[in-house]
N, C-alpha and C positions, 0 to 999 in steps of 0.2 A: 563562619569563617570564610567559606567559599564567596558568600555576598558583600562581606568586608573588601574581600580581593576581590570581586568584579566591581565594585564600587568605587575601590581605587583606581583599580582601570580605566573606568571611563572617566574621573575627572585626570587620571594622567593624560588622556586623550583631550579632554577638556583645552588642559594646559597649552597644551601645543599648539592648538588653534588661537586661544588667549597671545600665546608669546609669537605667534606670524610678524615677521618683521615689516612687511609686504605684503598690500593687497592685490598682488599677484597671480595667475594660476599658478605659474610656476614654483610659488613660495611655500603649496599646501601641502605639508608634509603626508603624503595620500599614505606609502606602505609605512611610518607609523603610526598610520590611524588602524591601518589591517585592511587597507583597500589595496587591490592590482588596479594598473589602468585600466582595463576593460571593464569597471565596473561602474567608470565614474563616467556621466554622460553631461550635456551642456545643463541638464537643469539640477542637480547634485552641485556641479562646481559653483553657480550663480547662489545656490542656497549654500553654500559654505562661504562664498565671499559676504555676501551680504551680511552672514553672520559675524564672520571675521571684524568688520566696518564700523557693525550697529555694538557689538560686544565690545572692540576699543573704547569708541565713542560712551560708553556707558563707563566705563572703569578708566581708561585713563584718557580723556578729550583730546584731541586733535586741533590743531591752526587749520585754516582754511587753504594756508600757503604750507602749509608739511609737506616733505617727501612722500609722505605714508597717503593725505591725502591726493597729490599729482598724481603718485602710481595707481589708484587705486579711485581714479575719478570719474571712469562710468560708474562702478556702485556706490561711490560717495554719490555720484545725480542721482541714481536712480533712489538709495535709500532714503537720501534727503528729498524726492519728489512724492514718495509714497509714505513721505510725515512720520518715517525711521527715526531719525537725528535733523537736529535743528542748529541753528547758532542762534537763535531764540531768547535774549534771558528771560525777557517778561517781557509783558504785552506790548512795552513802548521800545525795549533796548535789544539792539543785536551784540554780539562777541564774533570774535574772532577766532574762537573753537566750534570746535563739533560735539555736541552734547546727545544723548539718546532719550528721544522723547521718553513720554509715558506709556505711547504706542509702540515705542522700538523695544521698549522692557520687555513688554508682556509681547511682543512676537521676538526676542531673544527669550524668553522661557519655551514659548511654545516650537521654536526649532531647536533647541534643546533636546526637548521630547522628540520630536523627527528624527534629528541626528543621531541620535542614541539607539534608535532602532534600525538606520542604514548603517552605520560603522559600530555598533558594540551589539548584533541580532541576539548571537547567545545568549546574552545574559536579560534581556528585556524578560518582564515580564507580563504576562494580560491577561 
């Protein structure tokens, strides 16, 4: 029961991040993830944006011309320089979304796991 409710917990946590209107700092809901400011430093917040970017881009694409992309266009470069998210269809066609590579998947699983261990520590287990 108690791992039911830390389980929901964190994909409630999950969610929050998923529903960022804005890739923002200011947009990252820090205290209800259960962070104070003093805890979040510049490399916390760039691995939460990026995740914020590569997690849309995976679940619901983005234009290249969105709001969500302007606001949020140093780590759309940076994601999309370090082969996160593509506008890529195949090997000869581009789009005009932002899609999450194959590489963006599996480093959105593996910060996952990170995240989970900076903002829900209790309940991790190892």
């Amino acid at each position: 029961m108690i791992a039911e409710k830390s389980q929901g917990e964190w994909q409630s946590k999950l969610a929050l991040l998923s529903g960022v209107k804005s890739p923002l700092p200011r947009s990252i809901p820090w205290e209800k993830l259960g962070l104070i400011p003093t805890e979040i430093d510049e490399y916390l917040e760039n691995l939460v944006l990026l995740f914020i970017i590569v997690d849309r881009a995976q679940r619901k694409p983005f234009t290249v011309k969105s709001d969500f992309a302007r606001e949020g266009a140093l780590h759309v470069a940076i994601a999309a320089s370090e082969g996160l998210i593509s506008t890529q269809i195949d090997e000869d066609s581009w789009g005009k979304h932002w899609i999450a590579t194959p590489v963006g998947q599996e480093v959105i699983d593996d910060v996952t796991i990170l995240l989970k261990e900076i903002i829900h520590p209790a309940h991790t287990t190892h």
